[in-house]
C-alpha positions as CSV (number, residue, x, y, z in Angstrom):
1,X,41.1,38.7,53.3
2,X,40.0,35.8,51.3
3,X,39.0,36.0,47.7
4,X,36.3,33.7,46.8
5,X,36.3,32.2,43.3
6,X,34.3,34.0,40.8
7,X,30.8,32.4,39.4
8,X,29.4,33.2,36.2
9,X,25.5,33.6,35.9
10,X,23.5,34.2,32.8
11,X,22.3,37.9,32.4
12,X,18.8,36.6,31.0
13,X,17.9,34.0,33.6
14,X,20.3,34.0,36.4
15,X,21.2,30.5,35.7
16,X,25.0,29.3,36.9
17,X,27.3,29.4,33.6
18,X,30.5,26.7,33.4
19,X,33.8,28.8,32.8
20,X,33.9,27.4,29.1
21,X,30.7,28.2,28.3
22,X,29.7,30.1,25.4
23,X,25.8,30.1,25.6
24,X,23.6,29.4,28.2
25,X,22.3,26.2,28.7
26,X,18.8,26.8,30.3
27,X,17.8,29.7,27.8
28,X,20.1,29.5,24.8
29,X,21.5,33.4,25.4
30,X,25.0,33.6,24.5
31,X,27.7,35.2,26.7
32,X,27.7,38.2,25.2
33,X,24.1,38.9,25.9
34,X,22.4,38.3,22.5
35,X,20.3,35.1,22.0
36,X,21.0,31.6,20.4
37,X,20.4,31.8,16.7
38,X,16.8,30.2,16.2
39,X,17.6,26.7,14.5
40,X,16.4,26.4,10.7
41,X,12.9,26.3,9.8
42,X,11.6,23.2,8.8
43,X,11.6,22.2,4.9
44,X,7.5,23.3,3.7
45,X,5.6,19.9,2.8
46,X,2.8,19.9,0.1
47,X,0.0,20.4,1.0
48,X,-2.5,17.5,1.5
49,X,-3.7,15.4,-1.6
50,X,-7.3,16.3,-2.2
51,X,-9.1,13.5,-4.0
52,X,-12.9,11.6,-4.1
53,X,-13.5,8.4,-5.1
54,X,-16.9,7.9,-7.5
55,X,-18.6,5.6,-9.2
56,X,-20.3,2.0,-8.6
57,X,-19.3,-0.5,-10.3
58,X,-15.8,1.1,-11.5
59,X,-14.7,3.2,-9.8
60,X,-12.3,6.1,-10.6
61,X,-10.3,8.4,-8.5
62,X,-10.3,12.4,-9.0
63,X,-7.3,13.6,-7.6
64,X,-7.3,17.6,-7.4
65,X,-3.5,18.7,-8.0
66,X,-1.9,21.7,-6.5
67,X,1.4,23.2,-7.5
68,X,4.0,21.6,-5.8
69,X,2.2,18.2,-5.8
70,X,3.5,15.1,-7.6
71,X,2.0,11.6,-7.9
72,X,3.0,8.4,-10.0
73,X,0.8,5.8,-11.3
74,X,0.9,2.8,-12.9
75,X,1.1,3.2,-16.8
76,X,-1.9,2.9,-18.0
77,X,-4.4,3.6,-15.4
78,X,-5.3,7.2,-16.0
79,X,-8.6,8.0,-17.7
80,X,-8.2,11.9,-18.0
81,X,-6.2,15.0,-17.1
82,X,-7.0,18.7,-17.3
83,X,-4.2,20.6,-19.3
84,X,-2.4,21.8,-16.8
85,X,-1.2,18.6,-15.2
86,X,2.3,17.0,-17.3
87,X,3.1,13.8,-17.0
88,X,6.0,11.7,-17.8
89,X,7.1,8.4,-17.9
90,X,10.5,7.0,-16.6
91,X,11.7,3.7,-14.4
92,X,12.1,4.1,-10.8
93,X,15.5,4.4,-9.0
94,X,18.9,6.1,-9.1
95,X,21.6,5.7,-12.0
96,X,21.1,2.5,-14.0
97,X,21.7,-0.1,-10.9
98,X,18.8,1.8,-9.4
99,X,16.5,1.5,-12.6
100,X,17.4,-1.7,-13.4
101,X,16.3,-2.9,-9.4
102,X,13.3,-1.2,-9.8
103,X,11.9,-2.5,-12.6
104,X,12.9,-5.8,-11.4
105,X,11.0,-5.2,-8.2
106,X,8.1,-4.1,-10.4
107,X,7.9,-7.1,-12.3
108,X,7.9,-9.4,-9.7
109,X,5.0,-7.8,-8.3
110,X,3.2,-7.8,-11.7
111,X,3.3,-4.2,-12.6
112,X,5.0,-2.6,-15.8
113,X,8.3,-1.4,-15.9
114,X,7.5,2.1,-16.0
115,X,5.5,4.4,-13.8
116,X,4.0,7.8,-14.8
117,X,4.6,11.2,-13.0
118,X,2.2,14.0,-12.7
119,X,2.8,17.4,-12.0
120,X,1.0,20.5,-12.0
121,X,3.0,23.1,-15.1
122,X,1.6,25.8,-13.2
123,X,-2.0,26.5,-11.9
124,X,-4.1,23.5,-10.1
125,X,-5.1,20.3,-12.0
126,X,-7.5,17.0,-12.0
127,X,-6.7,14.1,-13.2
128,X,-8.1,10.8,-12.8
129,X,-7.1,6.7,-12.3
130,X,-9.3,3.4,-12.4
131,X,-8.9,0.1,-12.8
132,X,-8.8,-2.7,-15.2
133,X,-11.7,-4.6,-14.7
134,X,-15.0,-4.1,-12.4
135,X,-14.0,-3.2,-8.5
136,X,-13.4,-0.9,-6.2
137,X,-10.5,1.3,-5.4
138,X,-9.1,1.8,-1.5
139,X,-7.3,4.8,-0.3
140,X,-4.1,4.5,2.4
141,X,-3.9,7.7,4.2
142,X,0.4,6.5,5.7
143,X,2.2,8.1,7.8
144,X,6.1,8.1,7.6
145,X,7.2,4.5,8.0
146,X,3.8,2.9,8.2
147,X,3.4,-0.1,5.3
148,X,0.4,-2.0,4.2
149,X,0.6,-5.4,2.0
150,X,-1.5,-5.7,-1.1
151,X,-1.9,-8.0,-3.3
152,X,0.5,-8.3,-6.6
153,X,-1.2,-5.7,-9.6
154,X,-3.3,-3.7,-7.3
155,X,-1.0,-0.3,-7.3
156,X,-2.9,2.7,-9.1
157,X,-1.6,6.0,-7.8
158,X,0.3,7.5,-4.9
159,X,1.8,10.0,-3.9
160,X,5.4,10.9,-5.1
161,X,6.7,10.5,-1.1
162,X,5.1,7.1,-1.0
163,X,7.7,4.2,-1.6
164,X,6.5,1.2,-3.6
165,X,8.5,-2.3,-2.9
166,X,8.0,-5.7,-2.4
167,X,7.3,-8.3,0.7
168,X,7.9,-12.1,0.6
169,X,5.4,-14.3,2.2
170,X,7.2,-15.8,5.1
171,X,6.2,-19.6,4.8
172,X,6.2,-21.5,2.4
173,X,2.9,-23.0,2.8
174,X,1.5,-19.2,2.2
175,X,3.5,-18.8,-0.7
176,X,2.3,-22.1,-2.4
177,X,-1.1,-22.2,-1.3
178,X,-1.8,-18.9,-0.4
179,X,-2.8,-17.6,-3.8
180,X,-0.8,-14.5,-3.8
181,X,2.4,-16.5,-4.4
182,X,5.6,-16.0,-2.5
183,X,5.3,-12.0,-3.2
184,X,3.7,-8.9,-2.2
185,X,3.5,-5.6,-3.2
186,X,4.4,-3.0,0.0
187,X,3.7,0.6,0.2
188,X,5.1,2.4,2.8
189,X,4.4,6.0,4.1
190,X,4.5,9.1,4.1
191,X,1.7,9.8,1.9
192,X,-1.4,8.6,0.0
193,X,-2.2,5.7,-2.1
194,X,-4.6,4.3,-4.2
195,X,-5.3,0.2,-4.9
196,X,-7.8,-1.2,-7.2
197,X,-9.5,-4.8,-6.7
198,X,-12.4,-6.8,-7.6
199,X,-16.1,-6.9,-6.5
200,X,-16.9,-4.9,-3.1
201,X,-14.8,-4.8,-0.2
202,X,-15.1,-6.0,3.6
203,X,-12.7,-4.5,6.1
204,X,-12.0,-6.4,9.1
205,X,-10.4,-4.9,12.3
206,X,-8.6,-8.0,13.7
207,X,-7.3,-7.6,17.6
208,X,-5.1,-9.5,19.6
209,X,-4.3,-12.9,18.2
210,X,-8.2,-12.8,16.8
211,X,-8.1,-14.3,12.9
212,X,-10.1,-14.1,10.0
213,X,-9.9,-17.7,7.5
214,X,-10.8,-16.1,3.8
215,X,-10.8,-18.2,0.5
216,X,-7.3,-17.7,-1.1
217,X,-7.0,-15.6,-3.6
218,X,-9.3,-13.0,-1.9
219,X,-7.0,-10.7,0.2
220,X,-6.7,-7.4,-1.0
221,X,-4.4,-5.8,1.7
222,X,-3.4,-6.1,4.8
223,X,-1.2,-4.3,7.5
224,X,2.3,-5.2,8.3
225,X,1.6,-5.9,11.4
226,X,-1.1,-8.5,10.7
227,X,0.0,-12.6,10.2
228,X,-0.4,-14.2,7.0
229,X,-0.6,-18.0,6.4
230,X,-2.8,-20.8,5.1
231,X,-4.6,-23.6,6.9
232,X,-6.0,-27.4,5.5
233,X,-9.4,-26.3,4.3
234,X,-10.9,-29.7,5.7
235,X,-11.5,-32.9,4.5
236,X,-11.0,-34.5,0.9
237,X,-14.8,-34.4,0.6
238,X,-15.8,-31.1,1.4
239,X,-12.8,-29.5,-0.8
240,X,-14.4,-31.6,-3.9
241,X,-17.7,-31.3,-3.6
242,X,-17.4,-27.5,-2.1
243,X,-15.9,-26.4,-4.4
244,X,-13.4,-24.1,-2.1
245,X,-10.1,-25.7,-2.5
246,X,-7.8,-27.7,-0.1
247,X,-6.3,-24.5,1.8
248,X,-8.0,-21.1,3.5
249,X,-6.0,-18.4,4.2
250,X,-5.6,-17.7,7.8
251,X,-4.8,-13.6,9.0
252,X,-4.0,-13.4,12.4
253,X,-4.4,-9.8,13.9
254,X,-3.6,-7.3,15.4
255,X,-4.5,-5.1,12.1
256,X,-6.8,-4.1,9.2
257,X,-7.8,-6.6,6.5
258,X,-9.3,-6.0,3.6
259,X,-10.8,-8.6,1.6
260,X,-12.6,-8.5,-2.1
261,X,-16.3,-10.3,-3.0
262,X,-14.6,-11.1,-7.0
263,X,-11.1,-12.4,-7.7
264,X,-9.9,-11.3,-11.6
265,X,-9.5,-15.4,-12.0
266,X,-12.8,-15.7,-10.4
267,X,-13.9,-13.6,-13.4
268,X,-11.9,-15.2,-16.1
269,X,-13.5,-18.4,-15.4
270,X,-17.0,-17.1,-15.2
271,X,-16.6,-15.2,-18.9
272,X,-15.1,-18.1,-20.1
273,X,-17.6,-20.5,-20.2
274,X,-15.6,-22.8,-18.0
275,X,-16.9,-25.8,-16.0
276,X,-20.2,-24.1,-13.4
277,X,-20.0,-21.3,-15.2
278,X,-23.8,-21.9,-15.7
279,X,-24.7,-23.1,-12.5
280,X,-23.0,-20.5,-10.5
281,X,-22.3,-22.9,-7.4
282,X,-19.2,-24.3,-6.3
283,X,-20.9,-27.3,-5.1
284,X,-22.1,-27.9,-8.7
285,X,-18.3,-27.2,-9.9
286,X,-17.0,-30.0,-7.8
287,X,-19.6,-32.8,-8.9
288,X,-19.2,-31.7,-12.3
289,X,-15.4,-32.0,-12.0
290,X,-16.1,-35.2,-10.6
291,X,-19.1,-36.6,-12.7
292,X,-16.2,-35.8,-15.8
293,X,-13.6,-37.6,-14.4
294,X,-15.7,-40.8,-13.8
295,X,-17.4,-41.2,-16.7
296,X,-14.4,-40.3,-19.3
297,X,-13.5,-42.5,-21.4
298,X,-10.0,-42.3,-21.7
């Protein structure tokens, strides 16, 4: 008689088993009958940031704290708390290298040194962020790995999970002319966060290789994915007398833009008592700028 080799099958699904297996491959059952431990649960995330945005022509965030939840903000920024949120302030980063990088990194974008943390010491909490002068204030609902460009000073608040760093402008031209300078500030997911700029806002959906020319200087934020550059506004004349400048900033999609009616130097100017203050035209600017030049005496 001939023996036929023996076959192993599992008990739970019938499937063929190798010789050296221990568990079941199609089902997970282990030789010996009982089932494949169940992996590890996943780690619990907090629970999603509950906040409103109110107000006109300052707006201020109310962000509703749960335990568990921690955000950071730029010093300075918060208006109120309720008791039971604590807050502390400390530099960013890991062991004295890490601290020392970050605050260079905030620097560079025009931040403080130091950011605040906010927790709840036990029961749910409020507190609330605004800006520094009249504007409005944008929320950036990210997901992990997803990163949106702002302009430099325009951090308020995010979530603890969100990371803040910094982007270079890619051509020089942008970084000359561009009037955000060479750097960007970058916030990348997971989380929420909160930026603050001047005036209203106008959000763009750009698609494709479609682009948006806006006066420098007026870019509030941008996604990643979105091109940033600048273009020759025109001729000599027009960036005289129109008082616009010699360069437009180009954004070539795909990607959101957001852009801001009131720049802070915009503002400056205007409280200032510079030259148009009075006439609030940049046409009038321009001839004024020129009427001074040609009839001084020096």
């Amino acid at each position: 008689m001939i023996s036929l080799p023996s076959m192993a099958f599992c008990t739970n699904c019938g499937s063929q088993l190798d010789d050296a297996a221990v568990f079941c491959g199609s089902c997970g059952t282990s030789l010996g009958g009982a089932p494949a431990a169940a992996p590890a649960p996943a780690p619990l995330r907090a629970p999603p940031l509950e906040y409103e945005i109110e107000g006109d022509n300052l707006e201020v965030v109310r962000i509703h704290m749960k335990p568990g939840q921690e955000i950071i903000a730029e010093a300075g920024k918060m208006v109120y708390k309720t008791p039971d949120v604590s807050w502390e302030t400390k530099m960013t980063g890991e062991g004295l290298g890490g601290k020392l990088m970050g605050a260079l990194k905030r620097k560079l974008t025009g931040e403080s040194l130091f950011l605040t943390h906010f927790k709840t010491s036990g029961g749910p909490g409020e507190v609330g962020f605004a800006g520094d002068f009249p504007g409005r204030i944008q929320a950036f609902d990210l997901v992990a790995g997803q990163s949106v460009l702002c302009q430099r000073d325009a951090f308020i608040v995010a979530e603890a999970t969100v990371e803040l760093g910094i982007a270079f402008t890619k051509k020089i031209g942008a970084g000359i002319f561009g009037g955000e300078g060479f750097i960007l500030q970058k916030l990348t997911g997971p989380g929420t966060a909160f930026i603050h700029a001047g005036g209203d806002f106008i959000t763009f959906h750009l698609k494709g290789t479609e682009t948006l020319q806006v006066d420098t200087g007026c870019i509030v934020a941008f996604d990643e994915s979105v091109a940033y550059d600048v273009q020759f506004a025109g001729g000599i004349a027009t960036s005289i007398f129109g008082g616009e400048g010699l360069f437009l900033a180009t954004l070539t999609g795909p990607g959101k833009v957001i852009i801001q009616t009131m720049t802070l130097s915009k503002l400056r100017r205007q409280l200032g008592g510079g030259i148009g203050a009075k006439s609030g035209g940049g046409e009038a600017r321009g001839l004024g700028t020129l009427t001074q030049l040609l009839g001084s005496d020096d």
